[in-house]
N, C-alpha and C positions, 0 to 999 in steps of 0.2 A: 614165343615169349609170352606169357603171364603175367597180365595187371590184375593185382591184387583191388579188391574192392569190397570195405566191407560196407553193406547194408544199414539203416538204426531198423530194429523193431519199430512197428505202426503203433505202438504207445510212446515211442520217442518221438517221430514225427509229429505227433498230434500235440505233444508236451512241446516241442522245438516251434512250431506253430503258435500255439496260446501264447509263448514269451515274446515271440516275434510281436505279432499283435497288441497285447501290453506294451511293448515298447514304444510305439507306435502313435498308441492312442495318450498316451502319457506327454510323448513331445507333441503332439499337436495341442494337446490342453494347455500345457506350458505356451506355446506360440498364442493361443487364441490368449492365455491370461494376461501375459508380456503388451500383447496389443491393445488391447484394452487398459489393460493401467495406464500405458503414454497415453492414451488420449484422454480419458480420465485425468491423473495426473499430471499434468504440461504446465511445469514450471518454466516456462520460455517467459520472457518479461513481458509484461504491456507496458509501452509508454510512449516517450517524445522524444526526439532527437532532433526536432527543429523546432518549428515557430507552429503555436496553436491560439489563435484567436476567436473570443467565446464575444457575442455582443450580449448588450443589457436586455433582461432578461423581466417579463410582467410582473412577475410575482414568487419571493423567494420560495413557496411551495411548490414549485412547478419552475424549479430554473435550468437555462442551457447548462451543459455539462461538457468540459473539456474530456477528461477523460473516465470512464465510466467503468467499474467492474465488481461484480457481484460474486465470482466462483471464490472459496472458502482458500482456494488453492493459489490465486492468482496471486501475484507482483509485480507493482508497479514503477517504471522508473523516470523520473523525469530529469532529462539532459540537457532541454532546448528551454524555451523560452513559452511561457504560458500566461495569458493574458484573458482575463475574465472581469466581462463589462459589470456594470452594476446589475445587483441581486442573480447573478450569477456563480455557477460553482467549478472549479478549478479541476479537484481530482474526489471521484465517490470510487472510494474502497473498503471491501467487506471480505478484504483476502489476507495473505501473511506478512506482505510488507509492502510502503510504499516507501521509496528513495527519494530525496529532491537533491539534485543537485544544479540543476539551472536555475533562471530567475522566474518569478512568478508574481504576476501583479494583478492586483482584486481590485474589485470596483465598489462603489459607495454599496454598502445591505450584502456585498457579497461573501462567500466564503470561499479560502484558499485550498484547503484541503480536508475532507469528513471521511476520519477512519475508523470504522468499526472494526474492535479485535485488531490481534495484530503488534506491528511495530511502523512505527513514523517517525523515520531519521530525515532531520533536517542537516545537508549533511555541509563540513568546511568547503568554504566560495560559494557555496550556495544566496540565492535573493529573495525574500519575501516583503513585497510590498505590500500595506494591507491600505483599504481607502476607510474612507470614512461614514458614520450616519449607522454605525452598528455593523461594523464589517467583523468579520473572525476569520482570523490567520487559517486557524488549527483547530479544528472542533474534533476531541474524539470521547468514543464513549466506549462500553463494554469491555475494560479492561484493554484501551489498547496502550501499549506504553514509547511514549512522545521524547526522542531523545532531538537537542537543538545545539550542533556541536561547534567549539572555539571561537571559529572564522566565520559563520553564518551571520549574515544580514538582515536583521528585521526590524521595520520600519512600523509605526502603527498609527495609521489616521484616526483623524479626533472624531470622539465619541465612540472608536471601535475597541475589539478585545484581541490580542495576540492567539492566547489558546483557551479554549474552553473543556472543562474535561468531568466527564459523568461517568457512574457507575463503575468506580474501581478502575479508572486510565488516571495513567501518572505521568510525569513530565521532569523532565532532567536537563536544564538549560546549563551550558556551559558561555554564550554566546552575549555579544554587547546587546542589548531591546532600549530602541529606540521609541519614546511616547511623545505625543505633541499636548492637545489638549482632552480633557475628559474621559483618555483612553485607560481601560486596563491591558494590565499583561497577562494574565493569570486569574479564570472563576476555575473554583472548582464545585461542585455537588457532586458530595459523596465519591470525588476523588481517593485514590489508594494513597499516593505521595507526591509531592509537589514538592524538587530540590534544584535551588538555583545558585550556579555555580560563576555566574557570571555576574553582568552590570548591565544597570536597567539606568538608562540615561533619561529625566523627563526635561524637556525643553518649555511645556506650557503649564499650564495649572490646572488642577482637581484630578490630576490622575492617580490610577492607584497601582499597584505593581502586583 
C-alpha cells in the first residue's frame, strides 16, 4: 500500500519559515507591550479603608502626609477615617481622581486635601472637618475640578477656608458648609467657575462665603 506524500519546494519551506517567524516575533512584542502598559498604567486605587493618623506637623512647608501620590495615573480613595494633626496634610495628589468618602479631620494650619489636575469628589456621607488658624479643607489648582455632593459634611474652623482654588480649578458645591467665625468657604484666583448649589450656614461673624 502507498502513502501519498507530497513534498513544498525549498522556496516554500523557506516562505513557510519567514511567516512562522513573523508570527512569532509579533506575539511576543504584543506580550512584552501588554506588560508594560499594566505596569505603567495601574489604575488599582490608592487609599484608606481604615484609620490613618498624621500628628502635628513643624512647618506647613514640609508637613506629614497621610496619603501621598505623585503618578499622573494614579487614584485615590478614601473609605476610612483620616486624621491630620496641625499643619499637616491629609491627601497630595497629582493623579486623576481622589474619592472621599469617609470622615477626614484637619488640624489648626493644616490642609485636608491638595489636588492637582484631575477630579475631587467629595462624595454623599462623606466628613470634612477643617480646624482652625488658616486651615483649608480643599486646596486645588491647575484645573482640577472640586465637585461637594448633597449629603456631604463640612464643617469650617474659625479663621480657615473650606476650598481654595487657582489656575483654572472649579468647584461645584451641592452640600450644607458650615462657617463658625472669620472663616471663608470659597477663594478663588483665577478660578475657571465657582457654582454653589447648596447652603452655606454661618453660625459666628465676619465670614464670608
Amino acid at each position: 500500500k502507498t502513502k501519498w506524500k507530497i513534498e513544498p519546494l525549498e522556496g516554500q519551506k523557506q516562505e513557510s519559515i519567514k511567516y512562522t517567524v513573523i508570527i512569532i516575533v509579533v506575539f511576543l512584542l504584543g506580550f512584552v507591550a501588554g506588560y508594560l502598559a499594566s505596569s505603567f498604567y495601574n489604575f488599582e486605587p490608592k487609599g484608606n479603608n481604615n484609620t490613618i493618623k498624621i500628628g502635628n506637623s513643624g512647618s506647613i512647608d514640609d508637613p506629614g502626609i497621610g496619603i501621598y501620590t505623585k503618578s499622573l495615573t494614579d487614584t485615590v480613595v478614601n473609605n476610612g477615617t483620616l486624621e491630620a494633626g496641625s499643619k499637616s496634610l491629609g491627601i497630595y495628589s497629582l493623579g486623576l481622581s481622589v474619592t472621599q468618602n469617609g470622615i477626614m479631620k484637619i488640624g489648626n494650619e493644616g490642609t485636608g486635601i491638595y489636588k492637582e489636575q484631575g477630579i475631587l469628589d467629595i462624595n454623599n456621607g462623606s466628613q470634612l472637618h477643617i480646624g482652625d488658624n488658616e486651615a483649608v479643607g480643599l486646596y486645588a489648582v491647575n484645573n482640577a475640578a472640586v465637585n461637594i455632593k448633597p449629603t456631604a459634611v463640612v464643617n469650617i474652623g474659625t479663621g480657615s477656608y473650606g476650598t481654595i482654588l487657582e489656575s483654572g480649578s472649579s468647584l461645584w458645591n451641592q452640600a450644607v458648609i458650615s462657617l463658625t467665625d472669620n472663616s471663608i468657604f470659597t477663594y478663588g484666583n483665577r478660578a475657571s467657575s465657582i457654582t454653589n448649589d447648596g447652603q452655606i450656614n454661618m453660625t459666628g461673624s465676619d465670614n464670608t462665603a
